[in-house]
N, C-alpha and C positions, 0 to 999 in steps of 0.2 A: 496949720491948714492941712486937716488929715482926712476929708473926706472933697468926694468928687463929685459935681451938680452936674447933671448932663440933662439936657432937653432933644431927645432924640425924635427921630422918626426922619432924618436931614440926611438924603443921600451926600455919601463923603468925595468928591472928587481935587485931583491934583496929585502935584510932586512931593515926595517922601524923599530926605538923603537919610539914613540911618547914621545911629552911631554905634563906635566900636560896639565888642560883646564885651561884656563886665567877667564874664568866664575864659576870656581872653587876657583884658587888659589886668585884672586882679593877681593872678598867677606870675603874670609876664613882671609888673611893677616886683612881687615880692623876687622876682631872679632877679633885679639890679645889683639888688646885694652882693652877689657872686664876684660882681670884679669891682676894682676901686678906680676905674678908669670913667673918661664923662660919656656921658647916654642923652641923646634925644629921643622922645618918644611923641610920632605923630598921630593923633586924634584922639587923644585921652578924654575922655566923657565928664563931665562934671556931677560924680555920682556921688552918694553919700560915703561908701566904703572907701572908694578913691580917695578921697578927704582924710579918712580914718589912716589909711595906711600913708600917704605922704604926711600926715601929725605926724606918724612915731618914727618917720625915715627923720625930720627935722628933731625929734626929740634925743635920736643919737647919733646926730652932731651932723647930718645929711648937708650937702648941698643941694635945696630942691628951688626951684623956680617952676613956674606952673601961668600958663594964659588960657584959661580953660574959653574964653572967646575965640581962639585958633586950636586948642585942642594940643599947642605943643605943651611937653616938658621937660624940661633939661635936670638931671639927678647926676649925682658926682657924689659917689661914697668913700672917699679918698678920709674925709677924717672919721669918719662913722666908728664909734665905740660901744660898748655892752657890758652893762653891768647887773647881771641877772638879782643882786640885790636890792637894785634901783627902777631896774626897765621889766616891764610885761608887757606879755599881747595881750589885746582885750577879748573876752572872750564872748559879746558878742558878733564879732565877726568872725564864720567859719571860715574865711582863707589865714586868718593867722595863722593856720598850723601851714601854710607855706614858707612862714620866715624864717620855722623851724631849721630848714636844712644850710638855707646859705648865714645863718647865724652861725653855726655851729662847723661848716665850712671855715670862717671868718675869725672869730670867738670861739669855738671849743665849745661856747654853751648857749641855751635858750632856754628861757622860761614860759609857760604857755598857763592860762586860768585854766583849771580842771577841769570847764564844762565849756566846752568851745560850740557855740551857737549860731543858726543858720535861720532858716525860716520855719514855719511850722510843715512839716514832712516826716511826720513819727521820730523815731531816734535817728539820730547819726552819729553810730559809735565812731569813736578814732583809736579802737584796736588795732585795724589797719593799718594807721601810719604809725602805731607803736612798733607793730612787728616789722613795718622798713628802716626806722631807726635803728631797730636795735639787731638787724640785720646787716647793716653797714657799720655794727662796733659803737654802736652812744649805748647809752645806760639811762632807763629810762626814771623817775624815781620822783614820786608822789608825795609831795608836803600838803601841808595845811594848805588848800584853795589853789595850788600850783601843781603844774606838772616839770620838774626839771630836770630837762635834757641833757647832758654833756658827752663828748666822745673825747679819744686820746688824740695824736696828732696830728693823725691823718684817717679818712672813712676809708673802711675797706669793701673794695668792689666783690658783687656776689651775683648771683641769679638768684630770681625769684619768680616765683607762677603763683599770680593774685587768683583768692577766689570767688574775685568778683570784681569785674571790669569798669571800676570805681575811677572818675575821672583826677578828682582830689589825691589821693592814692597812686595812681600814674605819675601825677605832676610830682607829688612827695620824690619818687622812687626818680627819677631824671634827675631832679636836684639833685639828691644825693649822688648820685653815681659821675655828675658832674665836677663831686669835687673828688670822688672818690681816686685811689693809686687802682689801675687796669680798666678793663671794661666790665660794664656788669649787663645781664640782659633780665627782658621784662617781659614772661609770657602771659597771657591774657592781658594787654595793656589796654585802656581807655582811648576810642581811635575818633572823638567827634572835633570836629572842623576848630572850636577853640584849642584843644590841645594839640592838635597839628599847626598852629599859629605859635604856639607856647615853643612847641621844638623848634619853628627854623627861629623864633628869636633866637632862643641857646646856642641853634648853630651860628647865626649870627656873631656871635659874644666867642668863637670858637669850640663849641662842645663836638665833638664826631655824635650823631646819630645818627642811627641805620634803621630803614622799616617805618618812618614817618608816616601816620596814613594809616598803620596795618595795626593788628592786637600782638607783634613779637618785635621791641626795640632793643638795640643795641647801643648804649651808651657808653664815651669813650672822653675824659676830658681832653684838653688841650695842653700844650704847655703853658700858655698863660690866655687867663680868658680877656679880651678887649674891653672893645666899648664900638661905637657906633651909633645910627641911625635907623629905626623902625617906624614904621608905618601900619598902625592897624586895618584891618578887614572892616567891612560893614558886618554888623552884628545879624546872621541869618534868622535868631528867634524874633527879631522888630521887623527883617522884612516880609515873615511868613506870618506877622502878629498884624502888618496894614494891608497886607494882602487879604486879608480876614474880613479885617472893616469897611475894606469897598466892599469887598463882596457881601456879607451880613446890611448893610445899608444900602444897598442897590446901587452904587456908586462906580467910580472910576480911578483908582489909589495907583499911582504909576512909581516903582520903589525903585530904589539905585541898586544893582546887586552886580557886583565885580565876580561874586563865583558861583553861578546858577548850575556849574556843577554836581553843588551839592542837594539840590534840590528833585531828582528826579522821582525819591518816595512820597517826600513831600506836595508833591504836584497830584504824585497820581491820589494822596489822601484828601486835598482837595476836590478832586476830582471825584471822589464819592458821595460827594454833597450837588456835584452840578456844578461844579466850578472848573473852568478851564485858566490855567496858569501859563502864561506864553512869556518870556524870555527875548528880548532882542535889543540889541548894541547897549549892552549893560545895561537894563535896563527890565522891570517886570513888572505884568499886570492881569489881575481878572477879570475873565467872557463870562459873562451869565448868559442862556438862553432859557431866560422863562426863572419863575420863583427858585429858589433853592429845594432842591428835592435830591431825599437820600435814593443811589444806586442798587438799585435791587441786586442782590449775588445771583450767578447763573445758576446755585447751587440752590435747589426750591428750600424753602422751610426751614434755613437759618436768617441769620441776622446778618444786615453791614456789619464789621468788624473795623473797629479802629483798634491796634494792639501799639505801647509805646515802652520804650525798653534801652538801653544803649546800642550808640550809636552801631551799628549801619540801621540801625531801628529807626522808628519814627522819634523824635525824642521827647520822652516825659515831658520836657518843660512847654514844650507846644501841644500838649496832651488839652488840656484848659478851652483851646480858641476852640478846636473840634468840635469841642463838646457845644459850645456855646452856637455855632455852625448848625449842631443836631439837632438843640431847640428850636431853632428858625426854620429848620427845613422840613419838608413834606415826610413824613415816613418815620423807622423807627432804625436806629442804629447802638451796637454795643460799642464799650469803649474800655480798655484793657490797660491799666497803669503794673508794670509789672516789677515796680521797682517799688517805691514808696508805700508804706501805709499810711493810711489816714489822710491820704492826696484828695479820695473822695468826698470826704466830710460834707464839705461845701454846698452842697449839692439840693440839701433843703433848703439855700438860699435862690438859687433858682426857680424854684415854686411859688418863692411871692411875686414873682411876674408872672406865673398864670401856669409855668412853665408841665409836662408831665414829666418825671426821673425817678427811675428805681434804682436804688442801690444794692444790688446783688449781696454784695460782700465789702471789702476793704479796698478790692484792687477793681471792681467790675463795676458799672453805670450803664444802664440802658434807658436811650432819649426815644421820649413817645412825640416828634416835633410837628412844627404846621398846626398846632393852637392858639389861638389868639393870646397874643400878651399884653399887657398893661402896663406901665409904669409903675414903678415901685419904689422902695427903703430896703436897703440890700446891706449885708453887712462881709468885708470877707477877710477871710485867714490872712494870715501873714505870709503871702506867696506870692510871688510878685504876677505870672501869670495865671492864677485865679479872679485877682483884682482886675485884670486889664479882660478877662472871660465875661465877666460881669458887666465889664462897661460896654462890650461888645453888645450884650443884650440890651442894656438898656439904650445905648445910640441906635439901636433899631426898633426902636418903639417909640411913639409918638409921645409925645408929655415929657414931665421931669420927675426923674428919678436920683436918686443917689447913693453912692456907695461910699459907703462907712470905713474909715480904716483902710484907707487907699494908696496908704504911705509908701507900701514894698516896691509898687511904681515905679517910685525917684531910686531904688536902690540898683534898677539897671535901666534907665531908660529916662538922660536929660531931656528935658523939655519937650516930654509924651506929649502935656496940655496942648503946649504953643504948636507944635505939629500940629495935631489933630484941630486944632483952631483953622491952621492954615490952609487946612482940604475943606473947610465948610463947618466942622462939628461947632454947638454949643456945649461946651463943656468949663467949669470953672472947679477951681478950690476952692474949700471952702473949713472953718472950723468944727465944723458942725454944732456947735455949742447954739 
């Protein structure tokens, strides 16, 4: 069931609870490894990677239990073994090169497939996490289809200044320096709200981090790392992705958000489409007064600007909904991916609802919005928020539409469907066959 039927044109109203972020909980599952002591972890998602990585925690020798109907799970690596001759990570999941470091913490060694894979976002080298490994004393060393990692007895702790504020990278360089002898620091680090989730777990589990929050951490392990009880965040790309939907369908979407903190760029990028974003006792929702219509700049004779970039950015992966915003709305806005190539592609699939977009370039898209759209056969990349951009469009169009290849969905976002059922939408699965 890999595409999605939607009969839009149905303002969406009602209650939204999210779930965890998958760039939260993915990271976090691959640090249990670190100590051999028992873990509970409160609201774990029933996603598809989730599944993937608690397979291969059970495949060596894990204690895992999982109620994904409550969201707990209880993991105990107490007999956990590694046998680089027997055990690999699979490479298509790009967080596997997370399990690189508390593998090799644990075991001395890790093996990783050669071509470690993600969604469709142009390349995504892992030179980067070669030069943290082998910056902390592993030895990196490329067989046939494998990459295999090993260090000596213990990582040794170092500084490093990334030249590019890579969130995977980040994560990489904690582990390590978690299991590392001394402290090691990390200038230009990855500062978005998942990996500040990532840190207090570690501090949790006992690691010293300093600078949580900021792009310069300071990492210190402990004398012996625990175990404990966690509790995830609500995932802020699902609460800024239903906030989207009310608003794109003329609707009423009231979303749970425990840290509206982080939201105040994000409010005002709404806010350039005509959306008001209000926040109150946990709780968020958007004002429409009158259709959606982009904000004129006070500055004559350029364009709205939407620019998305690492965090304290607006961030790339809600790059998508925007855009999907800008076709609906009155007026004409740019829209700036400054990280990704090939994030734009998509963009001719827009136009078979009726849609106007120019693709400047690789990283640049300008919406000519406020055209009649139609229902359509959409077909879209392997990214999870391009799919859910798409459906945005077609729920705001009267008829039935579908979009092709809408699998990347399930890969951060259980039970999208049954949500959006539950505010009103017509939306199903479907084979497409």
């Amino acid at each position: 069931m890999s595409n999605l039927i939607v009969h839009g044109g149905l303002p969406l109203r009602g209650q939204i609870v999210p779930s965890a972020n998958k760039n939260a909980v993915l990271p976090i599952l691959c640090a249990t490894l670190l100590t051999d002591q028992p873990l509970r972890l409160v609201g774990v998602p029933e996603i598809t990677d989730v599944k993937k990585i608690l397979q291969i925690f059970r495949t060596l020798g894990s204690d895992v239990r999982v109620d994904f109907a409550t969201g707990i799970l209880d993991v105990h690596h107490r007999a956990t073994q590694f046998d680089p001759a027997e055990h690999k990570l699979p490479e298509e999941m790009r967080s596997s090169i997370m399990l690189v470091p508390p593998l090799l913490a644990r075991f001395g060694v890790a093996r990783l497939e050669n071509d470690v894979k993600g969604c469709t976002l142009g390349v995504r080298e892992i030179d980067p996490h070669v030069e943290v490994f082998e910056r902390f004393g592993a030895c990196v060393e490329r067989t046939a289809g494998s990459l295999i990692v090993r260090t000596g007895s213990t990582m040794v702790a170092n500084d490093h200044w990334l030249d590019y504020a890579s969130v995977t990278t980040t994560e990489n360089f904690v582990l390590c320096a978690a299991s590392a002898d001394g402290a090691s620091t990390l200038v230009n680090a990855a500062s978005e709200p998942h990996v500040q989730e990532f840190c207090r777990f570690l501090a949790m589990l006992g690691v010293e981090i300093g600078g949580i929050g900021t792009s310069r951490l300071r990492i210190e392990k402990g004398r012996k790392l625990g175990g404990g009880e966690f509790r995830f965040s609500e995932d802020f790309h699902e609460i800024a992705t239903f906030l989207a939907l009310g608003a794109i369908t003329g609707g009423d979407i009231v979303v749970k958000n425990s840290a509206p903190e982080q939201f105040p760029l994000i409010d005002r990028t709404f806010a350039k489409f005509g959306v008001e974003v209000v926040h109150r006792d946990g709780w968020s929702r958007t004002i429409l007064d009158g259709p959606l219509r982009v904000r004129k700049p006070f500055t004559q004779n350029i364009l709205t600007k939407v620019e998305a970039a690492p965090w304290p950015y607006l961030p790339v992966d809600l790059l998508p909904i925007f855009i999907a915003l800008g076709v609906k709305a009155e007026g004409s806005a740019m829209f700036w991916n400054k990280v990704y190539d090939g994030a734009m592609g998509w963009s001719v699939e827009l136009s078979k609802f009726g849609a106007h977009v120019f693709l400047s370039d690789p990283h640049r898209l300008v919406t000519f919005g406020g055209l009649p759209l139609s229902p359509a056969k959409v077909e879209s990349p392997y990214i999870i928020r391009v799919a859910i951009a798409l459906l945005m469009v077609a729920a705001s169009v009267k008829g039935r539409s579908e979009i092709a290849n809408a699998l990347p969905i399930r890969r951060a976002h259980p039970g999208f469907v049954e949500n959006l059922c539950s505010v009103g939408a017509n939306v199903e699965w479907t084979s497409g066959e």
